[in-house]
N, C-alpha and C positions, 0 to 999 in steps of 0.2 A: 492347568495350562502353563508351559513353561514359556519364562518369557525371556524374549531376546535380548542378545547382546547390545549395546545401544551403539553407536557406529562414530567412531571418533570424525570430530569436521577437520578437514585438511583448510587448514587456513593459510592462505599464502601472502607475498607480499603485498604491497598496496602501488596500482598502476593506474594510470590515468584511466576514466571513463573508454574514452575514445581507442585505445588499444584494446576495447572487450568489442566495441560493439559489432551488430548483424553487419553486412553490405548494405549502403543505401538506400532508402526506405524510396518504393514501396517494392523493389527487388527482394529484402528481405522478406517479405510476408512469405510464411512455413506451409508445406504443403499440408493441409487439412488430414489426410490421412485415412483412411475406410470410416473411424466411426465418429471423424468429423462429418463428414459427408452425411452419413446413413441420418445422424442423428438431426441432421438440420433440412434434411426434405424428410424425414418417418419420424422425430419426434421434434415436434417445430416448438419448443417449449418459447414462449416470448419473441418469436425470432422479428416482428416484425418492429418491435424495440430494440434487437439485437442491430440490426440492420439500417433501424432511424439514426441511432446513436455515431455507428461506422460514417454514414452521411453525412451527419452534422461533423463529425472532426476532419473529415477523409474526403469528404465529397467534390474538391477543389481539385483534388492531386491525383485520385484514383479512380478508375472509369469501374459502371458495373459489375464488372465479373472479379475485378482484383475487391472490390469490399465483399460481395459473396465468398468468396474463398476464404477472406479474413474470417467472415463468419464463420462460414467450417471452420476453420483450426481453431477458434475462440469455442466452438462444441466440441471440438476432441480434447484441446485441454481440460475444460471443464469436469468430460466425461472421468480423464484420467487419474486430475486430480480426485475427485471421489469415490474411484478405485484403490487411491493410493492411500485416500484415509480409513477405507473399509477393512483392507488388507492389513494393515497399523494397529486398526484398534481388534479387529476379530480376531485375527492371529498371533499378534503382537512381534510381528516378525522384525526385523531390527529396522527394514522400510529401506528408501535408497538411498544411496549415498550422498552426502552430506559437503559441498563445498564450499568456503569462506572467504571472503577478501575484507582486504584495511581494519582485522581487529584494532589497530594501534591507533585507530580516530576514536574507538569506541574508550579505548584506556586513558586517552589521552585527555577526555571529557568527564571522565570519573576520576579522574587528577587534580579536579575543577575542586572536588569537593563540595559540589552544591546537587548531586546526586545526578538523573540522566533524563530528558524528555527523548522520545522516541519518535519519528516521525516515518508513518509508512499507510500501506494502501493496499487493499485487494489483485494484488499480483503477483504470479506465481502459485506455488499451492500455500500460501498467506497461511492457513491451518499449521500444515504438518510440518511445516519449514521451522518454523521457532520451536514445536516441539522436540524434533529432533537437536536442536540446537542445545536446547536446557535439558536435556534429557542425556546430553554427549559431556554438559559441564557444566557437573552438580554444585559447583560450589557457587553457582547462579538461580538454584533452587528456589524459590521462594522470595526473590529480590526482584521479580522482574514481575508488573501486572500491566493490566492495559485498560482503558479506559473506553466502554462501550455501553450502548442504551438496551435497555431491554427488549426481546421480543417475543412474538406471540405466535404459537399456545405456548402459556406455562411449562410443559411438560419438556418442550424442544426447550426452552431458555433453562430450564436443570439441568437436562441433558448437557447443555452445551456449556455452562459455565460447571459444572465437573468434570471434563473433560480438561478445562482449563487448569483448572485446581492440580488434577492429578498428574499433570505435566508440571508442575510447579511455578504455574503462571496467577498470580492474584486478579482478580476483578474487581474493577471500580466502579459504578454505575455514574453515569454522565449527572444524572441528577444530585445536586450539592455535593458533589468530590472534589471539588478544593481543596477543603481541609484535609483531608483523604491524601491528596497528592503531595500537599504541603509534608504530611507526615512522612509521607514514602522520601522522599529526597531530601530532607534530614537528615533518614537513616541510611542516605548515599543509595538508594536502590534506582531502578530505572522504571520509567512507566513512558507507556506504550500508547501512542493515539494513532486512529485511522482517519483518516480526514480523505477521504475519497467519495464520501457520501452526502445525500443530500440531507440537510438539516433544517428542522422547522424552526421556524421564523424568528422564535422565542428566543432561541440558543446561535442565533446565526451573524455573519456580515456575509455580503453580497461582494463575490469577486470575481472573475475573469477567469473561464477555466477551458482550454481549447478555444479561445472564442466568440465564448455564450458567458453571461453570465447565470453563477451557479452560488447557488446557498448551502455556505460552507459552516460546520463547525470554528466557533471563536477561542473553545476553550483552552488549544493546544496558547496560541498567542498569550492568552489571559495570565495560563500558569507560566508561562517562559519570562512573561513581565512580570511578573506580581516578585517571581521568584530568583530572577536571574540563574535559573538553571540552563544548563546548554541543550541545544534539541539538532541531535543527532540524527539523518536519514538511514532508513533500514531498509535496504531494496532487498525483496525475494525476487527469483526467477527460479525455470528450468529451463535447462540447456539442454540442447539436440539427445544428446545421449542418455538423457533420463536421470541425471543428478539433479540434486535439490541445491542451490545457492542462495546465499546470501552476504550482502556486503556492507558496510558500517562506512558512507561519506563523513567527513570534515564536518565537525560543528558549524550551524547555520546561522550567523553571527546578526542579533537582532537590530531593527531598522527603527530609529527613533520616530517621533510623531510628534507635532504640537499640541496635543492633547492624548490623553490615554488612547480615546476610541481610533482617535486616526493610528495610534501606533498598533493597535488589534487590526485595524482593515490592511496595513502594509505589510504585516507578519503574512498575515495570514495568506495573502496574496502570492507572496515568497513560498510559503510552505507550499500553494499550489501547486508554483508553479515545476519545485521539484516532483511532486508527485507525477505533472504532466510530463514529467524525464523519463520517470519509472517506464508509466505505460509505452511511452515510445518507444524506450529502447525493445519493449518485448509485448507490442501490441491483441498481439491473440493471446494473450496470458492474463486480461483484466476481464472485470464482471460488467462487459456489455449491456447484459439483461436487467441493470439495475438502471432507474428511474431516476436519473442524476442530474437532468435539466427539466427546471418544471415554470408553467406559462406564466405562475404569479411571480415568480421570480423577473419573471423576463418585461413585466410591464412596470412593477418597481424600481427594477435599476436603468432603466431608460436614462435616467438623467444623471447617473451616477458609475456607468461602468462603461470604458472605453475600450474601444477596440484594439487588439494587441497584434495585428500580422506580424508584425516585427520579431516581437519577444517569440513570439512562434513558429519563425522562421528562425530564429536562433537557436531552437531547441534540437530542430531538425539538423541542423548544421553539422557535416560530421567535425566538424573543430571547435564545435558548441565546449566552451568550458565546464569543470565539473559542478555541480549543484552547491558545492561548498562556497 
């Protein structure tokens, strides 16, 4: 099987947030499209989590029918994206096109010399978007891994971390990679964390996420302290016309603590809160269906996690400044 051409990224200059974004939210919300629709009354996978989830961030600002719609488009994305990985990996066709913005935040952190943390999230097609990335600039081969937990069946978790591999992406496993990460950004490479998920209790701080509080991954914070490496934002998206983007914000400059733990809980808070940037700017593009507020969370930080309208109406703001 011959395999494709790999499709160079048009990387452009670096522009404010606010000159990319949709029209005002919730005007922006995309129309769902046929197999958003079909997919979310004929195959209702999760939908009634799909749809808690829209409630709980959106319920304030959007009546009925505008978070239904959100749902469709949140299933035609979905759909598309795993069409788009089907077609990548079965074909090996060169996939779509590829667009970049602010490489020069990413260069300008690897200048740091203390190698690169990565800061990003399930949005967009999160998969195929860094493959084609390393896959367009080999000389990034092998320098870039990411940092993720195992899952199960075995067979999917081979699958899926060769998948990784053969894109030239390394795997870390969450369980004791410190030292792991320690190594990697020595050797000036870059590693990659998802902090969009919910994290068991062991591995977690409790922070402020749309509103609710939600139990986050600590270890992005932990290696950015321990390490003084810089942690760069990596936003994926797709854009109307079916290109793959991605953009590299300004180093996210770390927030001291009177003790360790509190400077883990204020990182980590910060790092949310750009994450909650990502999704906004391109709301039917994030994995709904995941289980990302959960009740013991919510009775634990009762007495420890405040409420943010503010910061959240700042986000929405279309003069909301950039995450950096």
């Amino acid at each position: 099987m011959r395999s494709a051409k790999a499709n160079a990224v048009r990387w452009e200059a670096a522009k404010p947030l606010a000159q990319r974004e949709p029209p005002p939210f919730p005007a922006s919300i995309p129309a769902p499209g046929f197999w958003g629709r079909f997919l979310y009354h004929a195959v209702p996978f999760r939908r009634r989590r799909i749809v808690a989830n829209l409630e709980r961030v959106f319920g304030a600002e959007l009546e009925r029918w505008q978070i239904r719609r959100l749902a469709q488009a949140a299933y035609g994305h979905f759909a598309r994206s795993i069409f788009e990985n089907l077609m990548f990996q079965r074909f090996r066709r060169a996939g779509p096109q590829l667009r970049g913005e602010n490489r020069e935040a990413l260069e300008r952190a690897i200048e740091r010399g203390r190698g690169v943390l990565l800061l990003t999230g399930h949005v967009g097609n999160w998969e195929l978007t860094p493959r084609l990335w390393l896959r367009a600039e080999a000389h990034l081969h092998g320098k870039v891994h990411v940092v993720r937990r195992r899952i199960r069946p075995r067979f999917l978790e081979r699958y899926l971390v060769e998948r990784f591999r053969s894109a030239g992406i390394g795997v870390l496993e969450k369980e004791g990679s410190l030292s792991k990460i320690v190594t990697c950004l020595r050797r000036g490479e870059l590693v990659a964390f998802i902090l969009d998920q919910h994290a068991a209790r062991r591995h977690s701080v409790i922070v402020d996420f749309f509103g609710s509080p939600a139990s986050t991954f600590r270890s992005l914070a932990v290696a950015a302290l321990r390490t003084g490496a810089p942690v760069v934002p990596l936003r994926f998206w797709r854009e109307p016309d079916g290109t793959l983007a991605l953009r590299f914000d300004e180093a996210i400059e770390p927030v001291p603590g009177r003790t360790f733990r509190d400077a883990v809980q204020a990182n980590t808070q910060n790092y949310s809160r750009v994450i909650e940037r990502m999704i906004l700017d391109h709301p039917e593009q994030w994995i709904w269906m995941h289980r990302r507020w959960r009740d013991w969370v919510e009775l634990r930080s009762s007495a420890t996690v405040r409420a943010s309208s503010v910061a959240r109406a700042s986000l929405r703001s279309p003069s909301a400044p950039d995450s950096a």
